[in-house]
N, C-alpha and C positions, 0 to 999 in steps of 0.2 A: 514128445510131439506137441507142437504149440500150435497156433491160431495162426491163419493164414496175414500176414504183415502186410500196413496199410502202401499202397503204390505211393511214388515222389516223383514229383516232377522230373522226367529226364534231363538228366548234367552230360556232362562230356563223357564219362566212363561208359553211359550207357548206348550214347552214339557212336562210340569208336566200338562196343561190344555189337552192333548195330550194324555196322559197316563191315567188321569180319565176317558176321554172320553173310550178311550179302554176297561178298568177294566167292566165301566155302559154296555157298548152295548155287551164284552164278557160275564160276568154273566145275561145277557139277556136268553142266550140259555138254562139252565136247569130250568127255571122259565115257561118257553113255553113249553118246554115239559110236565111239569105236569098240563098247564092250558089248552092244547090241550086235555086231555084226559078226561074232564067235560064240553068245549066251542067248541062251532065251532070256526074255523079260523077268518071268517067276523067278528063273535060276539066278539072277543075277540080286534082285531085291533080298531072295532071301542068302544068298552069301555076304552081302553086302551090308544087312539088318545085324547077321549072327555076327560076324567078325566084329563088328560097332559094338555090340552089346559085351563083348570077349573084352574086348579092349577098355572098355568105358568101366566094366562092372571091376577089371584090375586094377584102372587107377583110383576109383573110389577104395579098394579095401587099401590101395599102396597109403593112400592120402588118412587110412585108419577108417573110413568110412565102412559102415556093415548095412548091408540089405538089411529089409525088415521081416518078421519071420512071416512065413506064407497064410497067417493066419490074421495078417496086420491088415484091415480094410483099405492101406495105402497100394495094397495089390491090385484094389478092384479100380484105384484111380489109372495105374498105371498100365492094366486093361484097357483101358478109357483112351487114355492118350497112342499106345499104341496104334489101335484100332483106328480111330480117327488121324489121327498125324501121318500113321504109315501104310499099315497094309490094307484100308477100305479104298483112301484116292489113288492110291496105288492102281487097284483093279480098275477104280473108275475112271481112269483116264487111261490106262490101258484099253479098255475096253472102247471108252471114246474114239481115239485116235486110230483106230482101225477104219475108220468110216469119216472123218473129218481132219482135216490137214493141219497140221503142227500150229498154224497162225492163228486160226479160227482158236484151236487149242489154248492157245498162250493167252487171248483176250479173254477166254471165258473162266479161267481161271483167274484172271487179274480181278474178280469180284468179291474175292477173298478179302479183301480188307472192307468193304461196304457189309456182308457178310458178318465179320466181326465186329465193328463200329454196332450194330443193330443187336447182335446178342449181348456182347457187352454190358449195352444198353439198360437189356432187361435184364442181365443177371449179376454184373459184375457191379459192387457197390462204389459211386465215387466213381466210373466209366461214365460217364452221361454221355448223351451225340449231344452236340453243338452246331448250329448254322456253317462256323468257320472249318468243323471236323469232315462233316459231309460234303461240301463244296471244294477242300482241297483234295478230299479223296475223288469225285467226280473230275477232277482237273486231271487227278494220275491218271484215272482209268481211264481217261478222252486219249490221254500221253502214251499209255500203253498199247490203245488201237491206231495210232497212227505208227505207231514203231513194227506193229506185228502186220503194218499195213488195212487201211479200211475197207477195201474190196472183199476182205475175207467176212465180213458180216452181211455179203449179198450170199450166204451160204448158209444164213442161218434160216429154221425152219426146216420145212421139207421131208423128205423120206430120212434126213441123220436127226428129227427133234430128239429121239433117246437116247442118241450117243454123247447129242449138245447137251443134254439135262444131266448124263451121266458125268461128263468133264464137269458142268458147274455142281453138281451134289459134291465132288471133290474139295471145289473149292470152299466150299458150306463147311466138307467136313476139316477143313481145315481153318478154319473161323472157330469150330467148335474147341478144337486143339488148342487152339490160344488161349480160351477160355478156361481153358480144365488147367491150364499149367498155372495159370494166373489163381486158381479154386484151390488145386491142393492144399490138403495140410503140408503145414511147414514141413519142408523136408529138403535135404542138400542139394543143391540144383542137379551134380556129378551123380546120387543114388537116385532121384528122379527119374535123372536121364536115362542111366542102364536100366531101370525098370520097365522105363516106357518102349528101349529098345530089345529085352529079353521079349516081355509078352509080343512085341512086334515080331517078331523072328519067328514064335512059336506058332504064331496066326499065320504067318508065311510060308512054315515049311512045307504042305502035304502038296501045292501045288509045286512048289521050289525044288524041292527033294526030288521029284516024280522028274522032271524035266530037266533038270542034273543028273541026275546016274543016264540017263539017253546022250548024255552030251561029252564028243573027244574032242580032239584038237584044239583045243584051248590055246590060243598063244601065250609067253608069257608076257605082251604087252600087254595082253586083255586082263589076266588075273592082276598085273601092276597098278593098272589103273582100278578094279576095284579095292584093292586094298587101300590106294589112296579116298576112294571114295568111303570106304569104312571110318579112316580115319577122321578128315577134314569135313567133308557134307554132310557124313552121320553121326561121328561119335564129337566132336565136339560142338559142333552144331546145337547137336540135342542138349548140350551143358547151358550154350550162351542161349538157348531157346528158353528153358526153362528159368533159366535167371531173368533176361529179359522181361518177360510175361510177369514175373511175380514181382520186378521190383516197379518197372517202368509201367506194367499195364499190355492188357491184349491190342489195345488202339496203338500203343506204340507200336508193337512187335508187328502189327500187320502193314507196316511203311513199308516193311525189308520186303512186299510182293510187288512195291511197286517198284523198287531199287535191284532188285535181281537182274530185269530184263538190261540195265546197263553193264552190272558186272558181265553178264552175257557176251552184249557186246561188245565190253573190252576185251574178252577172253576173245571172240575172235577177230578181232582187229593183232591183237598180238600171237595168233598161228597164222597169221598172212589173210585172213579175208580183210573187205572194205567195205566202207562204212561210206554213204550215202551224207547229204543235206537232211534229207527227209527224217535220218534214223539221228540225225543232232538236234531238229527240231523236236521229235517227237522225248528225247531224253530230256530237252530243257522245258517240255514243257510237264512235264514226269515231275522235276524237282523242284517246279513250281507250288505245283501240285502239295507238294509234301512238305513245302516249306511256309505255305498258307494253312494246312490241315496241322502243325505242330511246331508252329513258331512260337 
């Protein structure tokens, strides 16, 4: 086990690893939609986490790759990353969106990279914020409230303040995640990843499990689609995450929050919804954004 490797400048390999990421976690959303309306939430995170972590942890040993033994402190990182990456935002945006509507939702997460630009800051060596870092990042996040619509911040305050502080603790703790994957010791991005997806599964199940054995008729589109979700939004995902973060940096990796909400809307533009002026303006001004904060 060696010392955590100094970040380089993002090149093409690390944008094109950058942009799948995007495509995986944007076509995420209409796949949720339709496994929500046959699974509970718990039930579906935590079959969704385990089969990720089934799959990930096989092609690490296929690839010759071995866990670390349980006694390796890279267990407690991988603690670490679960917890924060998976099953904390997990609850706290469940728990939000009970009380505040999907839009409100989606901008108060889009804070997620200001969030990481700031920890970074203070912890990650060689992360500095810069005038042009925070300014492009402020451009996205203007990009992402005009996309998720700006009316929805005449909601904020009021009798949901806990539910809104709940969604943005989300987003914190996923700032924090970027951070930790970027801190690890050196370790294979692929044994990483199943690690940070086993303990995530294991923090998942008591609620997962409980609200699974209560649940039948399952269609098989619903279980198709999570298995796809196993595959592409979680278990590779989690590979080019942890790669990302450790070679490029957590400022990099936190771009892909302001590029999701496009892939979004190409996924539905291509199952037949439409797409608005409004939602072109607000993506151009997204990868403005993003292309002032990391040109």
């Amino acid at each position: 086990m060696t010392s955590t490797p100094t970040p380089h400048t993002p090149g093409l390999q690390d944008w094109i690893s950058l942009l799948i990421l995007t495509v995986l976690w944007g076509s995420a959303f209409a796949f949720i939609g339709h496994i929500v309306d046959f699974l509970p939430s718990a039930a579906m995170v935590f079959v969704r986490l385990s089969l990720a972590a089934l799959m990930l942890t096989g092609w690490a040993m296929y690839r010759g790759r071995r866990l670390p033994g349980m006694r390796d402190k890279r267990w407690i990182w991988f603690a670490g990353l679960g917890f924060f990456g998976n099953t904390l935002p997990f609850i706290l945006i469940g728990f939000g969106q009970q009380t505040i509507d999907s839009n409100l939702a989606g901008i108060l997460v889009a804070t997620m990279p200001l969030a990481t630009l700031a920890l970074a800051h203070v912890f990650v060596p060689g992360e500095r914020m810069t005038a042009r870092m925070l300014i492009g990042f402020l451009i996205g996040f203007a990009g992402v409230v005009l996309l998720m619509g700006p009316s929805a911040l005449t909601a904020m305050g009021g009798a949901d303040t806990l539910a809104q502080l709940a969604v943005v603790g989300a987003a914190v703790c996923y700032g924090i995640n970027a951070v930790l994957a970027r801190l690890i010791p050196d370790t294979p991005a692929s044994v990483s990843g199943a690690g940070m997806l086993i303990t995530a599964s294991v923090l998942a199940a008591p609620l997962g499990v409980w609200d699974l054995v209560q649940t039948s008729d399952v269609p098989l589109s619903a279980w198709s689609s999570i298995v796809w979700l196993a595959i592409g939004p979680t278990a590779i995902t989690s590979v080019l995450l942890m790669q990302i973060a450790r070679t490029a940096g957590p400022g990099f990796l936190a771009v892909v929050n302001y590029l999701t909400p496009i892939a979004a809307v190409i996924t539905g533009v291509i199952i037949g919804e439409t797409i608005g002026w409004d939602a072109l303006l607000a993506l151009t001004v997204i990868l403005a954004g993003v292309w002032i904060a990391k040109r």
